[in-house]
DRENROTI-955065 format. One record per atom (N, C-alpha, C): x, y, z; residue in three letters. Coordinates in pm, whole numbers, padded with zeros to 5 digits, always signed. Atoms other than C-alpha are relative to their C-alpha. Example, Ala and Ser with C-alpha at 12.3 -4.5 7.8 and 13.67 -1.06 7.14 Angstrom:
2
+00089-00119+00000Ala +01230-00450+00780Ala +00090+00120+00000Ala -00082-00119-00006Ser +01367-00106+00714Ser -00077+00109+00073Ser 
This chain:
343
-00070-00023-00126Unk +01707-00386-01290Unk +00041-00135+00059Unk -00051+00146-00006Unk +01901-00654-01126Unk -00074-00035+00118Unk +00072+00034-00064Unk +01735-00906-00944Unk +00007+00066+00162Unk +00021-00074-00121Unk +01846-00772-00571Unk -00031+00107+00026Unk +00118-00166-00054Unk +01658-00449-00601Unk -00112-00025-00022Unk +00182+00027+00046Unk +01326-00632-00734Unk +00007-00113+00106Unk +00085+00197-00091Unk +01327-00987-00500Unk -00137+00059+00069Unk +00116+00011-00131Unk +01021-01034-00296Unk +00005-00122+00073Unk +00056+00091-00091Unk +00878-01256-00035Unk -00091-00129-00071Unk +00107+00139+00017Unk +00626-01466-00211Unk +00052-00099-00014Unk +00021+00137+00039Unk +00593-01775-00207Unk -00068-00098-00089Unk +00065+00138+00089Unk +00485-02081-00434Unk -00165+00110+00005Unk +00137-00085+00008Unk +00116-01971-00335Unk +00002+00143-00075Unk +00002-00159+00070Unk +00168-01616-00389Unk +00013+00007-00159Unk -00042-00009+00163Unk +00325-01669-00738Unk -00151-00078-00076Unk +00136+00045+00086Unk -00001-01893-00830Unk -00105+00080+00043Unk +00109-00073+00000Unk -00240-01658-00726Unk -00010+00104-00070Unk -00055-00098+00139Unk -00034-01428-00950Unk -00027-00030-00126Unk +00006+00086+00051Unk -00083-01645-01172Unk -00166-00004-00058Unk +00126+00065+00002Unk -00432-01722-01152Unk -00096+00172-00032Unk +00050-00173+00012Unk -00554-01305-01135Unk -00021-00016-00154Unk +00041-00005+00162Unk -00754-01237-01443Unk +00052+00143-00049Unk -00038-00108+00041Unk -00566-01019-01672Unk -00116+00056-00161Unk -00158-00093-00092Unk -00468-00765-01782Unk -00067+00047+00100Unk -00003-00056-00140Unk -00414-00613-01461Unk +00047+00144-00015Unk -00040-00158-00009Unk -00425-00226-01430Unk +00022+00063+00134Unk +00004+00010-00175Unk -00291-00120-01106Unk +00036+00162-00033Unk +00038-00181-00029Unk -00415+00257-01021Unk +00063+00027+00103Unk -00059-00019-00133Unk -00171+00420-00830Unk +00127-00069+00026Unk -00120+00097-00018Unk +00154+00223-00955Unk +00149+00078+00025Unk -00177-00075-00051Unk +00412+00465-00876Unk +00049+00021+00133Unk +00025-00014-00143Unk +00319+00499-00528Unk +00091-00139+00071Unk -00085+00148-00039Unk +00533+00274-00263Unk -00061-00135-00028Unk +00074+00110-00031Unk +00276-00032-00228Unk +00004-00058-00176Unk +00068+00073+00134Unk +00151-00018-00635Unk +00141-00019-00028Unk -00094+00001+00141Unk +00501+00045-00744Unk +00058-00224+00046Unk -00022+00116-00001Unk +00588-00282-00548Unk -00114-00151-00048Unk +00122+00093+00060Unk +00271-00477-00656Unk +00052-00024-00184Unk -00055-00044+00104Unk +00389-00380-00992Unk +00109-00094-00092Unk -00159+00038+00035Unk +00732-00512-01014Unk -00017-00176+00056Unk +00011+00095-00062Unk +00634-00834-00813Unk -00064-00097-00120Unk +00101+00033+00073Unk +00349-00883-01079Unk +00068-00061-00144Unk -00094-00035+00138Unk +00579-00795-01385Unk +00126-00080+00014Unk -00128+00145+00024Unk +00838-01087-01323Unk -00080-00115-00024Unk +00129+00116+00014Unk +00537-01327-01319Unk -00051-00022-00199Unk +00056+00003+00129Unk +00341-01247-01639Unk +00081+00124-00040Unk -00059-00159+00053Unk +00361-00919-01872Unk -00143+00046-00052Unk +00139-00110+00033Unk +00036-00795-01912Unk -00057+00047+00112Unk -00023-00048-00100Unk +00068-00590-01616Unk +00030+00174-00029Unk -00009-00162+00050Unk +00022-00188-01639Unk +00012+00045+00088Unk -00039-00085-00049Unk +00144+00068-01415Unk -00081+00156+00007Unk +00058-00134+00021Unk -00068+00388-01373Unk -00016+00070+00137Unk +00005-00090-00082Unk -00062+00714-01241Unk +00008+00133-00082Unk +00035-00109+00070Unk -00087+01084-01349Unk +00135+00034-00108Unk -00110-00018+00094Unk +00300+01074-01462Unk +00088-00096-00019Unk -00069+00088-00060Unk +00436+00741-01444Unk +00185+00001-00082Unk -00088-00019+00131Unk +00711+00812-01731Unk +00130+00062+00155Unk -00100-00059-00100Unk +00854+01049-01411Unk +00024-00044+00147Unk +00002+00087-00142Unk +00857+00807-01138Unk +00129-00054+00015Unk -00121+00044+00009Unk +01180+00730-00994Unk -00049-00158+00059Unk +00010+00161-00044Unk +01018+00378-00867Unk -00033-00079-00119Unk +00038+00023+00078Unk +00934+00313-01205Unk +00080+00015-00118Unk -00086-00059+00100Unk +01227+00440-01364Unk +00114-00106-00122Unk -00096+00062+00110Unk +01367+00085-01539Unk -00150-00057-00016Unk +00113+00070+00117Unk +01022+00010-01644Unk -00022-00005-00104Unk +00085-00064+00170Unk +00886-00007-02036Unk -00050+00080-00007Unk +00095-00094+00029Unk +00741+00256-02171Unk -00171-00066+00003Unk +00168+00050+00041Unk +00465-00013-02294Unk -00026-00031+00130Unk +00079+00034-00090Unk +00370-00098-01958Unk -00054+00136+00103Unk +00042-00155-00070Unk +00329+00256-01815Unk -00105+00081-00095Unk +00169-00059+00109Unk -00027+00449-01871Unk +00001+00093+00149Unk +00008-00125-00027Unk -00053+00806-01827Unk -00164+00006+00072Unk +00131-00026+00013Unk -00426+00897-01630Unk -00047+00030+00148Unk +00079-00063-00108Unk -00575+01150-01379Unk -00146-00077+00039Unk +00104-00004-00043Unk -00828+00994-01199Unk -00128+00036+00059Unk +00103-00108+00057Unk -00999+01275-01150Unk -00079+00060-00077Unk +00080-00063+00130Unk -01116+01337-01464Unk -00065-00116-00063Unk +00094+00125+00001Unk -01396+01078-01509Unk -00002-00028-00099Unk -00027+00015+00120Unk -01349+01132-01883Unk +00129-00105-00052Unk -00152+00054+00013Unk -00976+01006-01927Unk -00057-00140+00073Unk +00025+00129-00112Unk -01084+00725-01641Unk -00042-00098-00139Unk +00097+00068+00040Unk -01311+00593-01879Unk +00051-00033-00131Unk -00064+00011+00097Unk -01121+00646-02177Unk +00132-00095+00019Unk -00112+00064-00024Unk -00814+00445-02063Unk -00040-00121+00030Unk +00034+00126-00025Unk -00985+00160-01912Unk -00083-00072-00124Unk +00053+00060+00151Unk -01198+00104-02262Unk +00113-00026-00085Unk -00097+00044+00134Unk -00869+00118-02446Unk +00085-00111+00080Unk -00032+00108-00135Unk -00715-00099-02147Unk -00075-00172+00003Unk +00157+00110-00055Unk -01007-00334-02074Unk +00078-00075+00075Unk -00065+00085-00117Unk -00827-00445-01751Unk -00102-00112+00044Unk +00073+00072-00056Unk -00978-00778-01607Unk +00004+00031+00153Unk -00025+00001-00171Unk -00846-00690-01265Unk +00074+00165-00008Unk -00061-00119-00064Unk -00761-00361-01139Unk +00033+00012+00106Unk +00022-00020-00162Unk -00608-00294-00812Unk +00004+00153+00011Unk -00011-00157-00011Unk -00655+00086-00737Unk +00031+00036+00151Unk -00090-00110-00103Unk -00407+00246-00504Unk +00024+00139+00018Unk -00060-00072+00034Unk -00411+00573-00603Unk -00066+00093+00128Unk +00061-00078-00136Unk -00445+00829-00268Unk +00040+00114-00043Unk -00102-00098-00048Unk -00380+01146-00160Unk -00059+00041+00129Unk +00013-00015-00152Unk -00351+01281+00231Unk +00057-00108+00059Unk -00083+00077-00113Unk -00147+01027+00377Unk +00110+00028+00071Unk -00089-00093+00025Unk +00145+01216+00375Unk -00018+00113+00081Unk -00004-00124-00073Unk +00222+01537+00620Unk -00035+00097-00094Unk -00007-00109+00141Unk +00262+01737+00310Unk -00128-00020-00028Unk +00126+00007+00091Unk -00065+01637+00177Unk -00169+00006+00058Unk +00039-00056-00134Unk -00300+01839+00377Unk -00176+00117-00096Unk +00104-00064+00052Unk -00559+02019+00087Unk -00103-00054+00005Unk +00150+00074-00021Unk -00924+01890+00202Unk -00045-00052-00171Unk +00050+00012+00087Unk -01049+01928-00118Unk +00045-00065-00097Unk -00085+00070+00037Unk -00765+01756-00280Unk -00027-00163+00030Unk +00042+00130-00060Unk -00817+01455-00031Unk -00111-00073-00036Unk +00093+00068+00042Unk -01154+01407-00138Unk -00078-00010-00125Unk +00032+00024+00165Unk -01156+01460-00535Unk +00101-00138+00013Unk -00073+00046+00073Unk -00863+01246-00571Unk -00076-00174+00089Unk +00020+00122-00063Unk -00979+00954-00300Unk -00147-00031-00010Unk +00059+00052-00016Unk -01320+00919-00305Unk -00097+00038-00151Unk +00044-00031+00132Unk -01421+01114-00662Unk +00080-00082-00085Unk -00115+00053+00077Unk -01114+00945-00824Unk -00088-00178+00006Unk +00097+00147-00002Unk -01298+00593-00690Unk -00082-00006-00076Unk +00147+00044+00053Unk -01642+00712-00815Unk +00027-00005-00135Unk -00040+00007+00166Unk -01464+00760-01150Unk +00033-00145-00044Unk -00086+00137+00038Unk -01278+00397-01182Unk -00147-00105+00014Unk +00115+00091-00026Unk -01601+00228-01026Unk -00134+00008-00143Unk +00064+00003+00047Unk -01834+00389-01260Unk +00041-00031-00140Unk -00050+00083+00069Unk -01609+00320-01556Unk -00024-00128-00025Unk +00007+00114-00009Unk -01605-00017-01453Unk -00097-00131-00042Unk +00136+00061+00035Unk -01929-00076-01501Unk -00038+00000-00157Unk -00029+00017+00120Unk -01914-00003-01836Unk +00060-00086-00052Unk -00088+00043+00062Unk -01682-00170-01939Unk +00031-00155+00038Unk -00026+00168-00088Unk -01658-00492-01672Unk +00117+00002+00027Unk -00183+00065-00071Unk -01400-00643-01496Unk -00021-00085+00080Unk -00007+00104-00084Unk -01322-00938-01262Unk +00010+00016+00105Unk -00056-00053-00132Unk -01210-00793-00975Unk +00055+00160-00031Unk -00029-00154-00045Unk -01156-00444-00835Unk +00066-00056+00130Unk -00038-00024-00127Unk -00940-00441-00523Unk +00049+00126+00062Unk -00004-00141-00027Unk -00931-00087-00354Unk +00041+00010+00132Unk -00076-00042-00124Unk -00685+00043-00082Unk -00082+00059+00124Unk +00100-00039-00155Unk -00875+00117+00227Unk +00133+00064+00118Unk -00091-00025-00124Unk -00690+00244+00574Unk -00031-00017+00107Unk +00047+00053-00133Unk -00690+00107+00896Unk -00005+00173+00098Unk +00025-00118-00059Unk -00720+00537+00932Unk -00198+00049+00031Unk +00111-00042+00068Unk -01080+00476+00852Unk -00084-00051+00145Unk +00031+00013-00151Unk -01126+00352+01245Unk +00022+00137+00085Unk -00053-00162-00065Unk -00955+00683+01345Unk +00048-00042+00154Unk -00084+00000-00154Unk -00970+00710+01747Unk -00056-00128+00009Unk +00044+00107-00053Unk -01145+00400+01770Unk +00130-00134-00039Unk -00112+00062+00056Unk -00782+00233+01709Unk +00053-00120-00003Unk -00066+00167-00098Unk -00743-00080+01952Unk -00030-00120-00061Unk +00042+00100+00070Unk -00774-00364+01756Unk -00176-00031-00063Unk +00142+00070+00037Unk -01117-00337+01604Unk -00001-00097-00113Unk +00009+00096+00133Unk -01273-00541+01342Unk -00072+00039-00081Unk +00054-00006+00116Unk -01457-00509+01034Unk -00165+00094+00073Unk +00101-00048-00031Unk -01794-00442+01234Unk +00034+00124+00122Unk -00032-00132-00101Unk -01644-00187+01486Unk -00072+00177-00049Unk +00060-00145+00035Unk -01779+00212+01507Unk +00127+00048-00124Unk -00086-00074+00090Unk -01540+00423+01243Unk -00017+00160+00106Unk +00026-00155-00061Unk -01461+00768+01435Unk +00097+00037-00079Unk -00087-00061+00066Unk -01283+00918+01162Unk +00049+00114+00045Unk -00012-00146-00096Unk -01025+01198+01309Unk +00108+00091-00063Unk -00064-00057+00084Unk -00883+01341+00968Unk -00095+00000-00167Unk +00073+00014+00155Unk -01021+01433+00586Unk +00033-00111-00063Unk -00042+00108+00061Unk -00795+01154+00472Unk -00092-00101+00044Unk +00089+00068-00094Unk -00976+00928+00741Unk -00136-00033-00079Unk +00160-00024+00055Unk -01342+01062+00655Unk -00012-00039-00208Unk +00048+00082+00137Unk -01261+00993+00259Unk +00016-00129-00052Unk +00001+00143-00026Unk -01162+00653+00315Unk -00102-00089+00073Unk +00091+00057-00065Unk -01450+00563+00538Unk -00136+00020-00146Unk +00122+00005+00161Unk -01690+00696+00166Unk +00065-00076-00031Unk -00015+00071+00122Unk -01487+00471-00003Unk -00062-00069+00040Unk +00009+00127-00011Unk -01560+00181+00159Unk -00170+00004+00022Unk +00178+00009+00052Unk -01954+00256+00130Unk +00003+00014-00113Unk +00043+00051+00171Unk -01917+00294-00247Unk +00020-00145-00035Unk -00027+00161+00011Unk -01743-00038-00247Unk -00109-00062+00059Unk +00058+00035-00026Unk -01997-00138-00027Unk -00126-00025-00059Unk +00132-00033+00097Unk -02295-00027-00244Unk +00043-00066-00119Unk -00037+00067+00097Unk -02146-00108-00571Unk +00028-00150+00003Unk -00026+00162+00068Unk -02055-00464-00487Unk -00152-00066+00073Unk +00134+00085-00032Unk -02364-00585-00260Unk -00082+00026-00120Unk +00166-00063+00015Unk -02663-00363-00446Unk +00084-00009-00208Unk -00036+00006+00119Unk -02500-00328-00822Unk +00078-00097-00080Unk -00007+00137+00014Unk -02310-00671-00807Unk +00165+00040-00075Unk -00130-00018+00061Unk -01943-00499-00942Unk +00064-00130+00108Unk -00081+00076-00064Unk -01652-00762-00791Unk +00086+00066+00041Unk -00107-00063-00101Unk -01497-00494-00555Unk +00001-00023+00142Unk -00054+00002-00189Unk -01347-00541-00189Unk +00081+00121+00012Unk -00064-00075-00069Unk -01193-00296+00001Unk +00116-00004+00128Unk -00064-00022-00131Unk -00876-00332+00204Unk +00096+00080+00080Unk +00009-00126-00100Unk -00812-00144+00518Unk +00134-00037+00045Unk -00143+00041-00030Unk -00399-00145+00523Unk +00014+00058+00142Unk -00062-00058-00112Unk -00257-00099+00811Unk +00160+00078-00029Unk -00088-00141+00011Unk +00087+00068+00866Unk +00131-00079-00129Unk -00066+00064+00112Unk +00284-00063+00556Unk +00115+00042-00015Unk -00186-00053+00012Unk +00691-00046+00508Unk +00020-00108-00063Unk -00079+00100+00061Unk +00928-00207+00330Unk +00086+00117-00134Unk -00102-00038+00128Unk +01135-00129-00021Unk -00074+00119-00104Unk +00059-00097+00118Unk +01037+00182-00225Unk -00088+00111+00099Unk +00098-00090-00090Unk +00862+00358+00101Unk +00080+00162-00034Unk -00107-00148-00041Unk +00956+00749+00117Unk +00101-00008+00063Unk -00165-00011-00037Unk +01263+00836+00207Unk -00031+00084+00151Unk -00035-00027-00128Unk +01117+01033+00525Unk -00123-00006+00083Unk +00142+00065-00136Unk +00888+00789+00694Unk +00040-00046+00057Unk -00061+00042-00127Unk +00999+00631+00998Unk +00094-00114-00058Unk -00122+00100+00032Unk +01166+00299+00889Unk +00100+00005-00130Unk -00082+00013+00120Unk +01332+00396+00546Unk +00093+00139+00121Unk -00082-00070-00117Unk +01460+00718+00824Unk +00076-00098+00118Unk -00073+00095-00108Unk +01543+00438+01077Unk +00084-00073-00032Unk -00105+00077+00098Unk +01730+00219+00854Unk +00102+00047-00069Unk -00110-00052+00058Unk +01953+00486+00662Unk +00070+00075+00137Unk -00137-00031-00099Unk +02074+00602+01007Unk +00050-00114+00035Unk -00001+00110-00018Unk +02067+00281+01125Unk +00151-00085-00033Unk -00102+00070+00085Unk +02315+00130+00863Unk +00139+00128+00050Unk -00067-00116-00098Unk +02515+00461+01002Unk +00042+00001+00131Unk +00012+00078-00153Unk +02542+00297+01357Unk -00086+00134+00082Unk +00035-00115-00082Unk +02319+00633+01446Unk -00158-00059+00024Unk +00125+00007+00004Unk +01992+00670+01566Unk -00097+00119-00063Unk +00107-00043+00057Unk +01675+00854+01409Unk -00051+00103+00145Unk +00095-00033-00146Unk +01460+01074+01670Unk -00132-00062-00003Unk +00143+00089+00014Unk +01154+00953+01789Unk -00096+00108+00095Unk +00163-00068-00109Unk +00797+01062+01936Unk +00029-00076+00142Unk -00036+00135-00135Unk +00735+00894+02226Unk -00010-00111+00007Unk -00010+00146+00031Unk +00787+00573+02299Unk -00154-00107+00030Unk +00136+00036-00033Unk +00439+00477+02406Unk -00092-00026-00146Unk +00077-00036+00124Unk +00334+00574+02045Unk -00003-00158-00105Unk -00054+00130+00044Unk +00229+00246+01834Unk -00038-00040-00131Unk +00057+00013+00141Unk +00167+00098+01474Unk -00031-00181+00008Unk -00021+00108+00053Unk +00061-00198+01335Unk +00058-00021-00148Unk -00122+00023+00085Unk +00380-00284+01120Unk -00035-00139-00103Unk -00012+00098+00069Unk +00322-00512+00815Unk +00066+00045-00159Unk -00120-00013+00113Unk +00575-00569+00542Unk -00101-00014-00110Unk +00087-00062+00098Unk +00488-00458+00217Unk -00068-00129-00107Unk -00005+00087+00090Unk +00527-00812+00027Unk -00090-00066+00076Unk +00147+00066+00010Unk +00229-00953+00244Unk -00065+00131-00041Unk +00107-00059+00045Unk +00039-00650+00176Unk -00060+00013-00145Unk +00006+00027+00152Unk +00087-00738-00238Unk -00031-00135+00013Unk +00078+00147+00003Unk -00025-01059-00132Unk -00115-00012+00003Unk +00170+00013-00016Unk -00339-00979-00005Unk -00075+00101-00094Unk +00082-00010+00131Unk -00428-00813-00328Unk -00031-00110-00069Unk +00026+00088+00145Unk -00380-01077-00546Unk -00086-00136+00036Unk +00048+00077-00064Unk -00505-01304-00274Unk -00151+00025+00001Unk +00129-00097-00011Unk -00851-01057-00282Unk -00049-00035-00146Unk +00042-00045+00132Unk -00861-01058-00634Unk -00002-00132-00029Unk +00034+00137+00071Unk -00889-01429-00662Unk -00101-00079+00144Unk +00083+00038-00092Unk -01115-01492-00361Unk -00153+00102+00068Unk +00087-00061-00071Unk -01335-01236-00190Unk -00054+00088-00107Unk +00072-00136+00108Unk -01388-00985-00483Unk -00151-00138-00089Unk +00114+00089-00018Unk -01611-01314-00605Unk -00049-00078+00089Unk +00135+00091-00127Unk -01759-01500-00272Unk -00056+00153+00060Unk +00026-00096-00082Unk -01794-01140-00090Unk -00006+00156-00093Unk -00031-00101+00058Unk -01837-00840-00319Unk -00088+00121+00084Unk +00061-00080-00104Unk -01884-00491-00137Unk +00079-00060+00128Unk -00038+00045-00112Unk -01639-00662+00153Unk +00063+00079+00065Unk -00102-00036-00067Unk -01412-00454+00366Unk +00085-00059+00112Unk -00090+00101-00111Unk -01152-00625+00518Unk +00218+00020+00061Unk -00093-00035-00078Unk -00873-00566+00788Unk +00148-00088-00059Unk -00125+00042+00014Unk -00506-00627+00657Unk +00096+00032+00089Unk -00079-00028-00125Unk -00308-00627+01011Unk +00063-00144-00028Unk -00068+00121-00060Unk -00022-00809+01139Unk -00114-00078+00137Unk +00020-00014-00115Unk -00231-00786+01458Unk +00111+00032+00110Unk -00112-00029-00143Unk +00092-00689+01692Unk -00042+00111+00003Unk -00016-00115-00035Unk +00083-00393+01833Unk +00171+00040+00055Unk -00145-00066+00017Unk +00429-00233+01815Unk +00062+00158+00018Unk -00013-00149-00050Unk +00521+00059+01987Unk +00188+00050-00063Unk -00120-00029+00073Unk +00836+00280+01889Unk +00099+00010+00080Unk -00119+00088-00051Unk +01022+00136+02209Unk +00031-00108-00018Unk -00038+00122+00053Unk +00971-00187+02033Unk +00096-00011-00106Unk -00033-00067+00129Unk +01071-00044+01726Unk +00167+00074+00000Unk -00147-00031-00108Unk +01438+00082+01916Unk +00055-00133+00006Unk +00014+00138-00060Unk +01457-00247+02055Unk +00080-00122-00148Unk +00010+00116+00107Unk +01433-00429+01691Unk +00132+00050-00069Unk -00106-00060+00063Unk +01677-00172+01548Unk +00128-00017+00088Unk -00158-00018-00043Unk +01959-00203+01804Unk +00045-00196-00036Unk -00076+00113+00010Unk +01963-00585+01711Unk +00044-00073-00106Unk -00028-00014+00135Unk +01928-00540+01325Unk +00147+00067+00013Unk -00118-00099+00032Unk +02211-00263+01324Unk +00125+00044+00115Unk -00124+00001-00123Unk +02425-00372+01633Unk +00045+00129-00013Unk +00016-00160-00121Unk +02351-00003+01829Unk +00018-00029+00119Unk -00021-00004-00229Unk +02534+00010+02167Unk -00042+00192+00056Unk +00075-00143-00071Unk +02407+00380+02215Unk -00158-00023+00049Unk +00129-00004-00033Unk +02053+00446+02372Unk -00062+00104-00139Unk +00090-00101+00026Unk +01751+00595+02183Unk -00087+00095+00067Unk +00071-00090-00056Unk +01636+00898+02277Unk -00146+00056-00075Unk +00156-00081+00007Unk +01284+00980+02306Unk -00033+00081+00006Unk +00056-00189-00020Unk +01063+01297+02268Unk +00092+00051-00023Unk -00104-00089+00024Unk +01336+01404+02070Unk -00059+00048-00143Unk +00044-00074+00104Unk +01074+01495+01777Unk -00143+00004+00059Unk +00151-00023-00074Unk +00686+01600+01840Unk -00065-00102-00079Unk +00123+00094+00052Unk +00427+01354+01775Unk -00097+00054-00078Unk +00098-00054+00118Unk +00214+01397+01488Unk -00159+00009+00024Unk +00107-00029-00034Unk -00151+01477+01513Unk -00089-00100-00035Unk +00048+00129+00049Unk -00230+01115+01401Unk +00034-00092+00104Unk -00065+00102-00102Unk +00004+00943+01642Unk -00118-00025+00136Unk +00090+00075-00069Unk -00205+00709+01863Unk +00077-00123+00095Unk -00061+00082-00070Unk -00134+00476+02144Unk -00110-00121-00019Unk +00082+00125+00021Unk -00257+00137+02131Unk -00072-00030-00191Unk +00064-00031+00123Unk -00331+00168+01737Unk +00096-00169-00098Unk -00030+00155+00088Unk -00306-00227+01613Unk -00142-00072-00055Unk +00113+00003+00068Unk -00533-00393+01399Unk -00034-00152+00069Unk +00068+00121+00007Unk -00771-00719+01377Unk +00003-00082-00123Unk +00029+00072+00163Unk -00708-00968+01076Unk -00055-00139-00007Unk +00086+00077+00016Unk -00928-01254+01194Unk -00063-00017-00141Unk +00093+00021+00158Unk -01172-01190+00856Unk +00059+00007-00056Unk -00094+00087+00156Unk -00898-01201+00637Unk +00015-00113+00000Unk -00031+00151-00058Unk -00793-01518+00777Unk -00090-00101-00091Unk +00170+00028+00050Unk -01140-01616+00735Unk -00052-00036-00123Unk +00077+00006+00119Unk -01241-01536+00430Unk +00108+00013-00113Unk -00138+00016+00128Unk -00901-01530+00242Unk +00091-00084+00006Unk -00106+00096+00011Unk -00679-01765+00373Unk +00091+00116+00045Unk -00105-00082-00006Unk -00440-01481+00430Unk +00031+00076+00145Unk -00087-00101-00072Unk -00184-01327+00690Unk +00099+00014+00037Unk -00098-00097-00008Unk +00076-01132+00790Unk +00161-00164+00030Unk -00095+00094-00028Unk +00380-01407+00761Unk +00148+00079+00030Unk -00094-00088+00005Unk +00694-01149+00776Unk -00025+00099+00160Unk -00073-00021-00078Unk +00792-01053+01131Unk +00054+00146+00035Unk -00059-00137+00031Unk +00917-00680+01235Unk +00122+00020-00063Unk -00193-00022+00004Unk +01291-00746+01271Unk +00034-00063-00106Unk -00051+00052+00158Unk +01288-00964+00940Unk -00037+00098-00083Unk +00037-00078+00070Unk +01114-00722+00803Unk +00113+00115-00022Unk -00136-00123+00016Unk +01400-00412+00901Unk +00063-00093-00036Unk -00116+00086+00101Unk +01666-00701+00781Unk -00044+00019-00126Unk -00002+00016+00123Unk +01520-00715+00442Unk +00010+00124-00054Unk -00071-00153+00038Unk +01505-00326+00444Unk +00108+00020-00018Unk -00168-00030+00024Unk +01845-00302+00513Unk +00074-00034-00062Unk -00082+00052+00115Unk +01931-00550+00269Unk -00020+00096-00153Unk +00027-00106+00146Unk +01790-00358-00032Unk +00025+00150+00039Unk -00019-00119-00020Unk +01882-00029+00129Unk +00169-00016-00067Unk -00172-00020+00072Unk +02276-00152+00054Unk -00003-00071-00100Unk -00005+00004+00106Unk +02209-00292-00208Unk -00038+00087-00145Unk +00029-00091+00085Unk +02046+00021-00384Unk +00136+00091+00028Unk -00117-00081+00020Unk +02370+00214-00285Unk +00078+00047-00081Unk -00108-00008+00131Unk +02524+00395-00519Unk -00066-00003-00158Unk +00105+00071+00089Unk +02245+00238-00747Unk -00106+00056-00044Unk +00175-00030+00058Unk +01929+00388-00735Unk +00011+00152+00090Unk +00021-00163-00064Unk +01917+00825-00676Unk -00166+00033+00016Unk +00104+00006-00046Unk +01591+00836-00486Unk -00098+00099-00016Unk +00109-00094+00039Unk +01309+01087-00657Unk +00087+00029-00083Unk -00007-00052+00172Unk +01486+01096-00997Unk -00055-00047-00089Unk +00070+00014+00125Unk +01324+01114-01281Unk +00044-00125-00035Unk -00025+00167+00064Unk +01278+00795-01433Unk +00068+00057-00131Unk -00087-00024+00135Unk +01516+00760-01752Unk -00016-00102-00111Unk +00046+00121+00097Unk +01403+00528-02071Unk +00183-00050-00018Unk -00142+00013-00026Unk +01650+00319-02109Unk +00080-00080-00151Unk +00007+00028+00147Unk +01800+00186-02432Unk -00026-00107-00072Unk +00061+00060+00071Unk +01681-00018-02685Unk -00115-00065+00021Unk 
């Protein structure tokens, strides 16, 4: 694919920490927005870089990848887990693979085979087999109502199944890396956008009207996220996986911009990206049963203990959307089947 649908953000650093990650690298959960971009970021660097998920062959984010770098494997099925990573023998894994984040994705029992059984499968694998690093997706959902900038030691009031199976992960991680000595961390993303997001989550929706001189509807404007672009959040894997998964194993740690960014800020950023002389109208869709006011994070202990944070900006952030939004035009048909491609 040509370079302006793959660029990223990193920098010098970033590329040597890419660099430096002990391979191969099996990233669980690579079709998904975050892995598929971890993925592609990774895979201009080196090439012993794998892609996995239950169908990755049918991933339209995945769809000018190799065959050889794509690996078929339910993480559910503790068998396959175990079988793939022995024929694998990843040094570094990052495991992204969720489910419940998503409106649509709402089956309890679903939420907590695939997120926190799907873990106990990769972890206990792991052990078998070894590895250098584990880095495992966490959610800054795993605070719930307790939303306002906490930190690492704050209560957890989980106030969803997704929530509650993200708050077990981060005690298996916890257990497994203090008490059993594996090299896993856990981090707790906050609200993540950028290139490859769904097509109907707020800023890939805000940006294709956007480029439209229209506006999107919104909840209310009170309602708030902490917004960090996706190319630091593939930073602070690789940044994890060469620092904290060995000084801190068992760590959980907050990946925030720290802003708090409400979605009259979020109006605001878009009328100066997509020169909008109309107003946005508010409470012109219902607020979701997640939506929270004051809901920004703390990334002090990353800081801290990684060197790492949020360098990418809101409104640079929608600019770079919008740049790869017209530049996929025409280009890239969004949930099609991936297509091998020839020779």
């Amino acid at each position: 694919m040509n370079s302006d649908l793959l660029f990223d953000m990193w920098d010098e650093n970033a590329v040597e920490d890419a660099r430096n990650v002990p391979g191969p690298i099996l990233i669980i959960g690579g079709s998904g927005f975050i892995g598929a971009n971890l993925f592609h970021s990774l895979r201009r660097i080196r090439t012993d870089v794998f892609a996995c998920s239950r169908s990755p062959q049918g991933a339209w984010r995945l769809r000018h990848a190799s065959d050889e770098d794509l690996v078929s494997m339910d993480v559910t099925d503790g068998g396959a887990v175990l079988r793939t990573l022995r024929k694998i023998h990843p040094r570094t894994v990052f495991h992204l693979a969720a489910y419940g984040a998503y409106p649509r994705q709402t089956d309890a029992r679903s939420i907590h085979e695939t997120n926190y059984m799907g873990l106990t499968n990769v972890l206990q694998a792991l052990r078998d087999v070894g590895c250098s690093a584990l880095i495992h997706a966490g959610s800054s959902s795993e605070y719930g109502l307790n939303c306002s900038r906490p930190d690492e030691s704050s209560e957890m009031i989980p106030n969803s199944d997704y929530a509650v199976s993200k708050v077990s992960c981060s005690y298996l991680i916890k257990y497994y890396g203090q008490v059993l000595k594996l090299p896993c961390v856990q981090l707790r993303l906050y609200s993540v956008y950028g290139p490859w997001e769904e097509r109907d989550r707020l800023i890939p929706t805000l940006v294709s009207h956007g480029l439209k001189g229209r506006w999107p509807p919104f909840a209310h404007k009170n309602t708030s996220r902490d917004f960090v672009y996706v190319d630091d959040v593939t930073r602070a894997f690789t940044r994890a996986a060469c620092t904290i998964s060995k000084t801190d194993p068992g760590l959980s740690v907050n990946i925030a911009s720290g802003v708090e960014t409400t979605l009259e800020d979020v109006a605001e950023a878009a009328k100066k990206v997509f020169a909008l002389s109309s107003e946005p109208e508010f409470d012109s869709m219902a607020s979701r049963k997640w939506d929270l006011p004051h809901w920004y994070g703390n990334p002090e202990l990353a800081f801290q203990k990684m060197g790492w944070q949020s360098e990418i900006g809101f409104v640079e952030g929608l600019q770079l959307c919008a740049r790869r939004e017209e530049a996929a035009a025409g280009r890239i048909s969004f949930d099609e089947p991936r297509k091998k491609e020839d020779g």
